[in-house]
Biotite code that builds the C-alpha atoms (Angstrom):
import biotite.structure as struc

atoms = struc.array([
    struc.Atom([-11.532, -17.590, -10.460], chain_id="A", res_id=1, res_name="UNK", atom_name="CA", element="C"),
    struc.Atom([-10.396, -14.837, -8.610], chain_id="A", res_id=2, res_name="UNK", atom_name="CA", element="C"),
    struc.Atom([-10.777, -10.669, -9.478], chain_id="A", res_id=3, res_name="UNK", atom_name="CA", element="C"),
    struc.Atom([-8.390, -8.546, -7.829], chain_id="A", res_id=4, res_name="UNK", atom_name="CA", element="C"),
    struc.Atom([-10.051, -5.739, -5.811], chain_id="A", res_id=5, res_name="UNK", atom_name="CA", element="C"),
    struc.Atom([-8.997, -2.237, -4.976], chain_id="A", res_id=6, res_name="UNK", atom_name="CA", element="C"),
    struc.Atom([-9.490, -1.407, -0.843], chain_id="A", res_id=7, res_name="UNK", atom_name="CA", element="C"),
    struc.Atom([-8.923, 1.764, 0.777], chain_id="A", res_id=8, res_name="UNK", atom_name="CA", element="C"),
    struc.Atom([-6.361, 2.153, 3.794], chain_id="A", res_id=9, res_name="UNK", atom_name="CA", element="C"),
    struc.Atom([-4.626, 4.271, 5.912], chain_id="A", res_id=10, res_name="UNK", atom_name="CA", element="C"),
    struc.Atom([-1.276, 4.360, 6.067], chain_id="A", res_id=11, res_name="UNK", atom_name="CA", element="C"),
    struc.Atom([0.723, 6.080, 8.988], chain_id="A", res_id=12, res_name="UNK", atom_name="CA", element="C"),
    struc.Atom([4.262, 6.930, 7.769], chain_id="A", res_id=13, res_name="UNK", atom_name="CA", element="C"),
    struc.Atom([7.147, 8.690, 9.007], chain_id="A", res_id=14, res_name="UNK", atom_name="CA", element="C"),
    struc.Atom([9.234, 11.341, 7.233], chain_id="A", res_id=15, res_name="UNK", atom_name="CA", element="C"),
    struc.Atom([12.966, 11.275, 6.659], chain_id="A", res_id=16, res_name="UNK", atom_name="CA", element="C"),
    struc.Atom([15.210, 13.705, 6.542], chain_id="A", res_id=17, res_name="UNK", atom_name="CA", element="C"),
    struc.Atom([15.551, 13.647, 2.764], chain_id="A", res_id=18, res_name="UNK", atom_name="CA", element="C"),
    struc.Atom([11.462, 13.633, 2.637], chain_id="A", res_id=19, res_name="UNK", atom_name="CA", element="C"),
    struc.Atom([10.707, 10.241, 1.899], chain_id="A", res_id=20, res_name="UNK", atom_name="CA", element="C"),
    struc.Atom([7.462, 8.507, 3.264], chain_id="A", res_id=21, res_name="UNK", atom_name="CA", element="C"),
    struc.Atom([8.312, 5.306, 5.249], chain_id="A", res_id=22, res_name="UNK", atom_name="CA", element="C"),
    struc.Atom([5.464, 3.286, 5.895], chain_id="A", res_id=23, res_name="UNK", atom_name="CA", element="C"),
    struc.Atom([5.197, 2.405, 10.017], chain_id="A", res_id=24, res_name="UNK", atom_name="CA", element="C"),
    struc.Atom([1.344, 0.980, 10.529], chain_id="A", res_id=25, res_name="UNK", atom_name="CA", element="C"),
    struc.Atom([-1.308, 0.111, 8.120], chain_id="A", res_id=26, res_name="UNK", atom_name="CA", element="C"),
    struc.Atom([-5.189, 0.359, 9.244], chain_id="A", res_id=27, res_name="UNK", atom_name="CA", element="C"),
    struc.Atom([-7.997, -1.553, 7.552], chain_id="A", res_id=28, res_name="UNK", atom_name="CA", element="C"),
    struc.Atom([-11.688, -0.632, 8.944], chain_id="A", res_id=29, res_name="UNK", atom_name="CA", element="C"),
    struc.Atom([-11.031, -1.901, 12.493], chain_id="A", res_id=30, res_name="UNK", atom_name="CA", element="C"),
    struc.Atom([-7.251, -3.764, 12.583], chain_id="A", res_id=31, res_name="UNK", atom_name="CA", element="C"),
    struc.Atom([-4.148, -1.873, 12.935], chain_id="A", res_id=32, res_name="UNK", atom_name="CA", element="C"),
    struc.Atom([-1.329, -3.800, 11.515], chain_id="A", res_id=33, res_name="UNK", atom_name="CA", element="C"),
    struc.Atom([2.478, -2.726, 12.634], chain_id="A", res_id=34, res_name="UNK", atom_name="CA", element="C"),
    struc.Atom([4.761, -2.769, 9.446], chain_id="A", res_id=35, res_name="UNK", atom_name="CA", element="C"),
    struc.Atom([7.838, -4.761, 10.591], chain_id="A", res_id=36, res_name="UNK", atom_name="CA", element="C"),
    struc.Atom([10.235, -3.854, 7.416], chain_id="A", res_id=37, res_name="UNK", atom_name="CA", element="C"),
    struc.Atom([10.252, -1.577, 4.839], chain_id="A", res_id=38, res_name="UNK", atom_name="CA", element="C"),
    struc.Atom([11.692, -3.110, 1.428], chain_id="A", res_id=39, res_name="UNK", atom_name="CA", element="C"),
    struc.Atom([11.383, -0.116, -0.600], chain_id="A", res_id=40, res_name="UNK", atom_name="CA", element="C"),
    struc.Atom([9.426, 2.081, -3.156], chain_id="A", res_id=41, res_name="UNK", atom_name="CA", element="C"),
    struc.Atom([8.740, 1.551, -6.973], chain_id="A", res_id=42, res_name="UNK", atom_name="CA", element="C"),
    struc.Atom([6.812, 3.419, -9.577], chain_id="A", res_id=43, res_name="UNK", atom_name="CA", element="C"),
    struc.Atom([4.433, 0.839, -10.416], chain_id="A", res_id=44, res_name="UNK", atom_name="CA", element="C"),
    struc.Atom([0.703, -0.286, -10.328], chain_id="A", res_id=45, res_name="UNK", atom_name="CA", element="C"),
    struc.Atom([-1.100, -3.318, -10.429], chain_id="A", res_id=46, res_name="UNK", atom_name="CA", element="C"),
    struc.Atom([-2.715, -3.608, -14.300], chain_id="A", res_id=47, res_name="UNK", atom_name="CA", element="C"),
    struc.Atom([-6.136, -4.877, -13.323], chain_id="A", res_id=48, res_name="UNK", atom_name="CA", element="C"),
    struc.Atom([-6.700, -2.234, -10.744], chain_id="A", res_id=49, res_name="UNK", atom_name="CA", element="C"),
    struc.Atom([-7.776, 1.553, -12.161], chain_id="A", res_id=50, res_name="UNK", atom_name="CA", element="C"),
    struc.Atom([-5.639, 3.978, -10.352], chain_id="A", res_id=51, res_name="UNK", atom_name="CA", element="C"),
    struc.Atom([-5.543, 8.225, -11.034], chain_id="A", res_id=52, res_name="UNK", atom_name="CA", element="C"),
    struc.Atom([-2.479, 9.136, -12.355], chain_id="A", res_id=53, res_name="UNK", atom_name="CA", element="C"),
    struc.Atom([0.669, 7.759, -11.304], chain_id="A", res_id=54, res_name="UNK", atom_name="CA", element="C"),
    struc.Atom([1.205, 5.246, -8.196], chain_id="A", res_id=55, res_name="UNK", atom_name="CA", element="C"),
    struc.Atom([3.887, 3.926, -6.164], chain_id="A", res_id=56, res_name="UNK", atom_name="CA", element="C"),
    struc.Atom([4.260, 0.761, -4.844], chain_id="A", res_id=57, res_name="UNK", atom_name="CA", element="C"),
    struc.Atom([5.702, 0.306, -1.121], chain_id="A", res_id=58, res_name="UNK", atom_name="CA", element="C"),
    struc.Atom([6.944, -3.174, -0.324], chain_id="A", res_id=59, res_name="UNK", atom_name="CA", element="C"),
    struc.Atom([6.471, -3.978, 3.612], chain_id="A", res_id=60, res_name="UNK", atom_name="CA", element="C"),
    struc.Atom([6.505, -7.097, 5.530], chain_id="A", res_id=61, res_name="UNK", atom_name="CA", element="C"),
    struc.Atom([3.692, -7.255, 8.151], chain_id="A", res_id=62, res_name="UNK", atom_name="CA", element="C"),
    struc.Atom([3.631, -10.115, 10.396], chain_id="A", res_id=63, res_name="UNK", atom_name="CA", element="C"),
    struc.Atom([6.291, -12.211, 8.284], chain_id="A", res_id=64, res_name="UNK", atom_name="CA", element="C"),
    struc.Atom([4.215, -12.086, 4.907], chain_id="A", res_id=65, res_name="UNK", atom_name="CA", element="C"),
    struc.Atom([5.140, -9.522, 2.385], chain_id="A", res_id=66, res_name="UNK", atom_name="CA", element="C"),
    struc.Atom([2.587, -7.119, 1.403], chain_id="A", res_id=67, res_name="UNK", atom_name="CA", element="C"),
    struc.Atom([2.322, -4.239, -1.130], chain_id="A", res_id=68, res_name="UNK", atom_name="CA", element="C"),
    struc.Atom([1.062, -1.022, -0.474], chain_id="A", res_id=69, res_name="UNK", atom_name="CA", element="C"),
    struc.Atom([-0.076, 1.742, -3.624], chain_id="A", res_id=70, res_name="UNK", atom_name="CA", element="C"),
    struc.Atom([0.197, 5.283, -3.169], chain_id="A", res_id=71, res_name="UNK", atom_name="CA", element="C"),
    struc.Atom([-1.508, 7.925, -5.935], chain_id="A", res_id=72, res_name="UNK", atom_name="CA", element="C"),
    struc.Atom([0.408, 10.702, -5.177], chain_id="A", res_id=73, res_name="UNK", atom_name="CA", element="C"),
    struc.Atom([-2.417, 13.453, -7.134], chain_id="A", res_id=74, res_name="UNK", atom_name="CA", element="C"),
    struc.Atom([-4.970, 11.832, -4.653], chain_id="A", res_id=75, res_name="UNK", atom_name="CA", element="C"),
    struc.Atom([-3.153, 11.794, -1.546], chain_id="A", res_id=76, res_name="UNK", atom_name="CA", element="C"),
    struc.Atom([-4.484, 8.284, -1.001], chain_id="A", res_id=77, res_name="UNK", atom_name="CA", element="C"),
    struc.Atom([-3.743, 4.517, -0.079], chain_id="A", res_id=78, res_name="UNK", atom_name="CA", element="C"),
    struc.Atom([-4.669, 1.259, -1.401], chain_id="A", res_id=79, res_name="UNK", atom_name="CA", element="C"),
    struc.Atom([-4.071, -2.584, -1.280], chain_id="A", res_id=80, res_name="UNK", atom_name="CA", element="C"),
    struc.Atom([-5.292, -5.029, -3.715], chain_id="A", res_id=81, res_name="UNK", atom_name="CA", element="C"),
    struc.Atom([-6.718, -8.076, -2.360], chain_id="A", res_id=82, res_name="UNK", atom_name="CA", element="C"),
    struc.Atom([-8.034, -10.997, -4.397], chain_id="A", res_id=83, res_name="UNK", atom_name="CA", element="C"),
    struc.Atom([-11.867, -11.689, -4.225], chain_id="A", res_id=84, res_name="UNK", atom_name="CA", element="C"),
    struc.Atom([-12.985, -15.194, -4.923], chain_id="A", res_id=85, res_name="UNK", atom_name="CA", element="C"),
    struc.Atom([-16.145, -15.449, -7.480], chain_id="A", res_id=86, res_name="UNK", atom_name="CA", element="C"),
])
């Protein structure tokens, strides 16, 4: 069985012109990972995961896999959600 598990990153975005965060390279302790598309952004959040407030979901592709990146907007902070066997 596997539990989801919330894990901190860094995100470096750029801004556009309208002021909407695009996500360009995601860092995780000591790998940098280049985002090669951006898919787009939802409201949403993963149920099994406790978040603060609202969070968006960014959809990127990274190395031919798509991934999803959270962003709590009232924090100012990033998140993935990676499963972790038991």
């Amino acid at each position: 069985m596997s539990n989801k598990v919330r894990v901190p990153i860094t995100v470096e975005v750029i801004i556009d012109k309208t002021g909407a965060m695009i996500p360009r390279r995601v860092i995780m302790e000591y790998d940098s990972y280049r985002v090669d598309k951006y898919l787009g952004k939802k409201p949403h959040c993963p149920y099994c995961i406790p978040v603060n407030g609202s969070t968006d979901q960014y959809s990127v592709v990274i190395a031919g896999y798509r991934k999803n990146l959270y962003y709590e907007p009232r924090t100012n902070k990033w998140f993935s959600v990676l499963n972790e066997e038991s």
